[in-house]
N, C-alpha and C positions, 0 to 999 in steps of 0.2 A: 202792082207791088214792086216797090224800087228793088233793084240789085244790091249788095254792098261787096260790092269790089275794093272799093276806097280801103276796105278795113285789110287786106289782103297787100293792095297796095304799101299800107303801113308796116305790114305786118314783114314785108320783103325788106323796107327800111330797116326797120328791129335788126332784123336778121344782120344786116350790113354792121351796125353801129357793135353788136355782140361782138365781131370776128375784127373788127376795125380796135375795139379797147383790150382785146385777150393778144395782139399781134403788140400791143406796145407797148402793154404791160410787164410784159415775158420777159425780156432783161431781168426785174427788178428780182426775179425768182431762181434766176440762170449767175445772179450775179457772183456767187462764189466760186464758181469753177470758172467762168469765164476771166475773173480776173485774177485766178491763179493762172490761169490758160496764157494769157494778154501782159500780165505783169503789169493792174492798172491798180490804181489805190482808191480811198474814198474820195478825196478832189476829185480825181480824173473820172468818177463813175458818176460826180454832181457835172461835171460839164457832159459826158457822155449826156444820160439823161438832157439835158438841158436842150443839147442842140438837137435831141426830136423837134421839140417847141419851138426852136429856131425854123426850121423849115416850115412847119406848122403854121408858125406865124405870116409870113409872109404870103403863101399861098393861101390860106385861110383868107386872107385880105383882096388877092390877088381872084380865085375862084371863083367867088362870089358872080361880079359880072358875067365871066364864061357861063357859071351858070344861067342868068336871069337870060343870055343873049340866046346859047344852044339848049336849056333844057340839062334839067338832072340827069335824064337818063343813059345819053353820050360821055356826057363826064362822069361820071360813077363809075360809069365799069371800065370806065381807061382808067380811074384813080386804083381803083380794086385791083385790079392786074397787079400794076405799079407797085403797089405797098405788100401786094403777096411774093413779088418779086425781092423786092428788097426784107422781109423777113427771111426768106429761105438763105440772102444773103450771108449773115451774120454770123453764122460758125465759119465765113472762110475769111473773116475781117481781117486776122493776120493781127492786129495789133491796135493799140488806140489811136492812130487816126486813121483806120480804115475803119473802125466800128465805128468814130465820130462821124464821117461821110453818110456809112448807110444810113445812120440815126438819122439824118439832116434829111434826105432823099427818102425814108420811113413817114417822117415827118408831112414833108412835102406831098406826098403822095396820100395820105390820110386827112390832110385837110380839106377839101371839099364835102366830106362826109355832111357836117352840119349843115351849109349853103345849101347843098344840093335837098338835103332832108326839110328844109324848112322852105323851100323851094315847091317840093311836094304836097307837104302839108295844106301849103296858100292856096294850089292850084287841085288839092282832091278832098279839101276839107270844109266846111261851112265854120265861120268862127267860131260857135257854139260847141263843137267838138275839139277844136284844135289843141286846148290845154289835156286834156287825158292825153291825145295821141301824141303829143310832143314830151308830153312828162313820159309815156312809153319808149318815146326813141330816148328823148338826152337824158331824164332818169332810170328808169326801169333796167334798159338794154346794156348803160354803162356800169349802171352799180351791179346789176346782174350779171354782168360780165366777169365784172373784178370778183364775183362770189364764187362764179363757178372758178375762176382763172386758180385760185390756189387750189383748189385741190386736182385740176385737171392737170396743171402746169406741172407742179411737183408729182404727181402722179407720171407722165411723161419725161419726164427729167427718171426717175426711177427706175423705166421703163425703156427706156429707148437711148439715156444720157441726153444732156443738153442740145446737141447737137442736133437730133431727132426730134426733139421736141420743137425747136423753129421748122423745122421743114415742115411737118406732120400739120401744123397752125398756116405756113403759106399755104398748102393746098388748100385747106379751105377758103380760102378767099376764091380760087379757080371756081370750085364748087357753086361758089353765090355768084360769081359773074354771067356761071350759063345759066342759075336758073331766071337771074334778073333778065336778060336777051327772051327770057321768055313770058316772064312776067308783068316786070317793070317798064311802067310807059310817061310819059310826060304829063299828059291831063287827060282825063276823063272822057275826052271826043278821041283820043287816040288809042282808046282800048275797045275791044270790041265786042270784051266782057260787063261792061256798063250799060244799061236800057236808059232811054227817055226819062224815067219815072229819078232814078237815082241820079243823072245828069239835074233836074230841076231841084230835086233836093239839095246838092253841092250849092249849086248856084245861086237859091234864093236869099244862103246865106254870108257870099262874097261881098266883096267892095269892088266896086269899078276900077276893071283894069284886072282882077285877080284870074278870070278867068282866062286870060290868054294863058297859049303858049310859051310864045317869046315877048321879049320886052325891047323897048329900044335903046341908045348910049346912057350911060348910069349918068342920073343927076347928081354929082359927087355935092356940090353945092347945098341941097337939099340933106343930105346924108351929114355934113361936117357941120353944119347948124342946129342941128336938134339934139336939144336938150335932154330930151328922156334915153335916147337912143346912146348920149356918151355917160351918162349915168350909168345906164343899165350898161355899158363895158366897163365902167371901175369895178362899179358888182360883181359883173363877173370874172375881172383880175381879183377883186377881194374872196369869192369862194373860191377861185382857180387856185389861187395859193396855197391853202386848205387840202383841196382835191390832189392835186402834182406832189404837192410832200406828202402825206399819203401813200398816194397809188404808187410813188418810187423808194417811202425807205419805212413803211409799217413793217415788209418783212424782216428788216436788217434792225429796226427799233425793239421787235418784238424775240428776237432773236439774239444779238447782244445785250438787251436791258433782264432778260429774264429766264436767258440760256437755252431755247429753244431750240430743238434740231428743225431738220428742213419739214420734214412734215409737220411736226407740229406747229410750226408757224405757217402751213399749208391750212390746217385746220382751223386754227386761231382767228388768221389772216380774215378769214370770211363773214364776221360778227358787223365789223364795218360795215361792209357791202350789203348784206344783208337789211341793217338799219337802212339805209339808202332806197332798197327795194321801195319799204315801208313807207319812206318820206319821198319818193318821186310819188307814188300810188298818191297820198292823201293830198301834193301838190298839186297834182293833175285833176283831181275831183274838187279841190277846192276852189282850184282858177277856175274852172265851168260853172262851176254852180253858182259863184259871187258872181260873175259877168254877165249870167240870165238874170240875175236880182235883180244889179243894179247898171248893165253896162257902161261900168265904168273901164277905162284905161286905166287909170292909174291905180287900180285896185289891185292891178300884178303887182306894182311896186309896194304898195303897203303888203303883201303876202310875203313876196322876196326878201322886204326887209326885217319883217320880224320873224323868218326863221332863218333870216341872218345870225339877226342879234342873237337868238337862242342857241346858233351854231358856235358863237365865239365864246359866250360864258359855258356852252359844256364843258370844253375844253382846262377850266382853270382844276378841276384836279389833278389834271394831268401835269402841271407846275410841280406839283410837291411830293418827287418820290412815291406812288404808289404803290399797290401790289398790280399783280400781272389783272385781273377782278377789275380795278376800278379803274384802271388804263382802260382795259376794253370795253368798258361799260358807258367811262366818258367820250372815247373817241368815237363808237357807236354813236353817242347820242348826237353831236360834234357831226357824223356825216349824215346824219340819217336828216337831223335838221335841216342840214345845208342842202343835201339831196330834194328839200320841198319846192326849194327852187329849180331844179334840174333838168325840167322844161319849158318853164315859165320863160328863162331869157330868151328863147327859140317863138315864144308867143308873143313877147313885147317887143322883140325885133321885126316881127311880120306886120305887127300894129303900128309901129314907128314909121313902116314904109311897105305898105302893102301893093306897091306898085312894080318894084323890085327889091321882093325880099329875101335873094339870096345871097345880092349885096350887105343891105344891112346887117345880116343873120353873120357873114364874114367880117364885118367890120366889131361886133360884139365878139364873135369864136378869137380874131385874131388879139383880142388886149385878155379875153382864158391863155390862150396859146402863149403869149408875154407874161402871165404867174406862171406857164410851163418850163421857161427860160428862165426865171428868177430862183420859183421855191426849189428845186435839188439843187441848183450852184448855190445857193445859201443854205441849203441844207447841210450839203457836202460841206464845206466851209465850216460850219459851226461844229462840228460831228470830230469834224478833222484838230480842230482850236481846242475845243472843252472837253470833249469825249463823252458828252449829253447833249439829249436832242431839246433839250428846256426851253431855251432860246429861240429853236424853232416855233415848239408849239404858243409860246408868248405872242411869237408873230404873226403868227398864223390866226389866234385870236384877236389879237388889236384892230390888223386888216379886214377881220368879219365885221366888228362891230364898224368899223368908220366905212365901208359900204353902207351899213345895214344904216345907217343915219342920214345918207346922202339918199336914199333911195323912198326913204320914211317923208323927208324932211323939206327935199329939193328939187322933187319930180312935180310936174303938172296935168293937169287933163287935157289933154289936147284938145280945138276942135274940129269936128266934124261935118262934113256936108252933108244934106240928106240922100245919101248913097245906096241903096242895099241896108247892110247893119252899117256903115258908119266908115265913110272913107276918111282917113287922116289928114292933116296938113302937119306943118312942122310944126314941133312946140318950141 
C-alpha cells in the first residue's frame, strides 16, 4: 500500500503560498493610514505597489536556476525568512523611499515561491496529478489567501493598529520555515516518510530526467525558443494585469466608488477571492481529467484560453457606472474565470521543460511579476488623471481577451519521445 506523503508535501507548499499572498497584499488594506503616516498620494502608492513586482521580476527570473541547481527546499526557507523579515519591516519605512526599498527586497524575497513550488510539484508528482495540485498552490492558496486576507487584515488593523498587523503576518512566516526544516524535502528518496510502493507510483508517471534531484547549467537556449512556453508568459502578463489591479486597488475601488468603510470593504473585498477559490478548484479538475482523455499539451492552452476570453468580457459591466451588486458580481466572475487558469501556467511551464522546470516556471512567474510592475503604476496613474478606475478595468479586459487568442490560436503540440508519459522537446 503506497504512502502519500507527496500530498503532505503539497500541502506544506499550500501553506507557504497562503502566508507568501497575505504578506503582500497587506499594504493594499494598511494603505490609508500609512499614507497619512508617510505623506504618500495615489501615484506614489501605484509606484509603491509596483516595485514589489520590480524585485519580484528579476529574481523570479533569476531563482529559477538556483532552484533546479540546489533544490527547493534550501531556497524556500532562505526566501521565507527574507520576506518575513522585510514585512515586519514596513511600519519603521520612515517614508516613501524607504517603503519603496522594503517593497523591492519584499518582492525579491517572495519570488522563488513559484520555481521552487513547481520544482516540487515535477519531482513529487506524476503528471496525471500535477494540475489539481498546482491549481491548489497557484489557485486555491492565492485566491484563498486574498479571501481570508480582508477580513483577517482589517480585523488586525482594528486590533492591534496597522503597525501590528505587519508584524503579527511576519511571524508567520518564522512559523512555516521551522515547520518546513522539518517536513519539506526535495524528492521523494530524500524523505524517509515515503515507502517503495509510493516512490514507483511518483515515478511511473515522470518524464526522464524529472526524477532527479538536481539538474545541471540551465539550457537558456532551449528555454528562449519555445514557442508555447513565451505564449504561455504573455498569458500570464495578460491575467497578471487582471490579478495585480485587483489585489492592489479593489479595496480603494470599492471604497471610494461606493463609500465603504474599512470593514466593510474587508467584507466586500472577499466575493472576488472567493470566485477564485471556485475557478482554481474546476481549473485544476479540468486539466487532469482532459489530459488522461486525450494527453494532449496543448489542451492547457485551449483551457487557459477560454477562461481567458470569459475573464475579459465579465468584466464589460463594469465599464458602465454600476451599482455596488453588479461590480461585484462582474468582477467575481472576471476572477473567478481567470482563476481557472491559476495553475495551469505552473503545469505548461513544467510540460515546456520538464528537465529544468524551475527555470521555466520563473521565466513565465517573472513576465506575471512585469503585469505587477505595470497594472498599479497604470493604475495609480489613471485613478490619479480621471478620478475613475474605467480605464483600468477596459484594460485589463482588452489584455485578457488578446492572451486568451494567442494561446487558442498560436500554441502547438509539441512532440514527444516515448519517455515515461511523454518527455518534451521544444516547440
Amino acid at each position: 500500500m503506497p504512502t502519500r506523503f507527496r500530498w503532505v508535501t503539497i500541502s506544506v507548499v499550500v501553506a507557504l503560498i497562503v502566508i507568501n499572498y497575505i504578506d503582500r497584499s497587506a499594504i493594499s488594506y494598511a494603505v490609508t493610514p500609512f499614507k497619512t503616516e508617510f505623506g504618500i498620494t495615489d501615484a506614489q502608492y501605484g509606484v509603491v505597489s509596483s516595485a514589489f513586482s520590480i524585485g519580484y521580476a528579476v529574481f523570479a527570473f533569476l531563482s529559477g536556476p538556483l532552484v533546479d541547481r540546489f533544490g527547493a527546499r534550501k531556497v524556500l526557507i532562505t526566501a521565507v525568512l527574507g520576506f518575513s523579515l522585510a514585512t515586519a519591516l514596513v511600519p519603521l519605512a520612515g517614508g516613501f523611499v524607504g517603503l519603496l526599498l522594503i517593497r523591492i527586497v519584499l518582492g525579491a524575497t517572495e519570488a522563488p515561491a513559484f520555481p521552487a513550488a513547481s520544482r516540487t510539484a515535477s519531482r513529487w508528482l506524476p503528471r496525471a496529478e500535477r494540475g489539481f495540485a498546482l491549481a491548489l498552490i497557484g489557485g486555491v492558496a492565492v485566491s484563498g489567501s486574498l479571501l481570508v486576507a480582508g477580513p483577517l487584515l482589517t480585523n488586525l488593523i482594528a486590533g492591534v493598529g496597522w503597525r501590528g498587523m505587519f508584524w503579527i503576518i511576519g511571524g508567520l512566516g518564522v512559523l512555516w520555515a521551522l515547520l518546513a526544516v522539518a517536513l519539506l524535502r526535495n524528492s521523494p528518496d530524500d524523505a524517509s516518510q515515503v515507502n517503495d510502493a509510493e516512490r514507483a507510483h511518483i515515478a511511473a508517471g515522470q518524464d526522464a530526467g524529472e526524477a532527479e534531484s538536481t539538474s545541471g547549467p540551465t539550457d537558456w537556449r532551449a528555454l528562449l525558443t519555445n514557442r508555447n512556453l513565451w505564449i504561455c508568459a504573455i498569458g500570464y502578463f495578460s491575467w497578471g494585469f487582471m490579478f495585480w489591479g485587483f489585489m492592489y486597488w479593489l479595496p480603494q475601488y470599492l471604497s471610494t466608488s461606493f463609500g465603504l468603510s474599512i470593514k466593510a470593504v474587508g467584507a466586500f473585498a472577499v466575493a472576488p477571492w472567493a470566485a477564485g477559490i471556485v475557478g482554481a478548484l474546476a481549473g485544476g479538475f479540468l486539466v487532469d481529467r482532459v489530459y488522461r482523455r486525450t494527453h494532449s499539451i496543448r489542451s492547457r492552452y485551449t483551457i487557459m484560453g477560454t477562461a481567458l476570453l470569459l475573464s475579459g468580457a465579465s468584466l464589460v459591466p463594469v465599464f458602465l457606472d454600476p451599482t455596488l451588486t453588479v461590480a461585484l458580481v462582474s468582477i467575481s466572475c472576471g476572477v473567478g474565470f481567470g482563476f481557472v487558469t491559476g495553475g495551469i501556467w505552473w503545469v505548461a511551464s513544467i510540460d515546456a521543460a520538464p528537465t529544468q522546470p524551475a527555470t521555466a516556471a520563473g521565466f513565465a512567474d517573472a513576465a506575471f511579476a512585469i503585469s505587477g510592475v505595470v497594472a498599479p503604476l497604470v493604475m495609480g496613474l489613471i485613478v490619479e488623471s480621471t478620478g475613475t478606475f474605467t480605464s483600468g478595468f477596459v484594460t485589463m479586459s482588452v489584455l485578457a481577451v488578446l492572451g486568451a487568442l494567442l494561446m487558442l490560436f498560436a500554441t502547438r503540440e509539441p512532440t514527444r519521445p516515448g519517455v515515461g508519459a511523454g518527455a518534451l522537446t521544444r516547440s
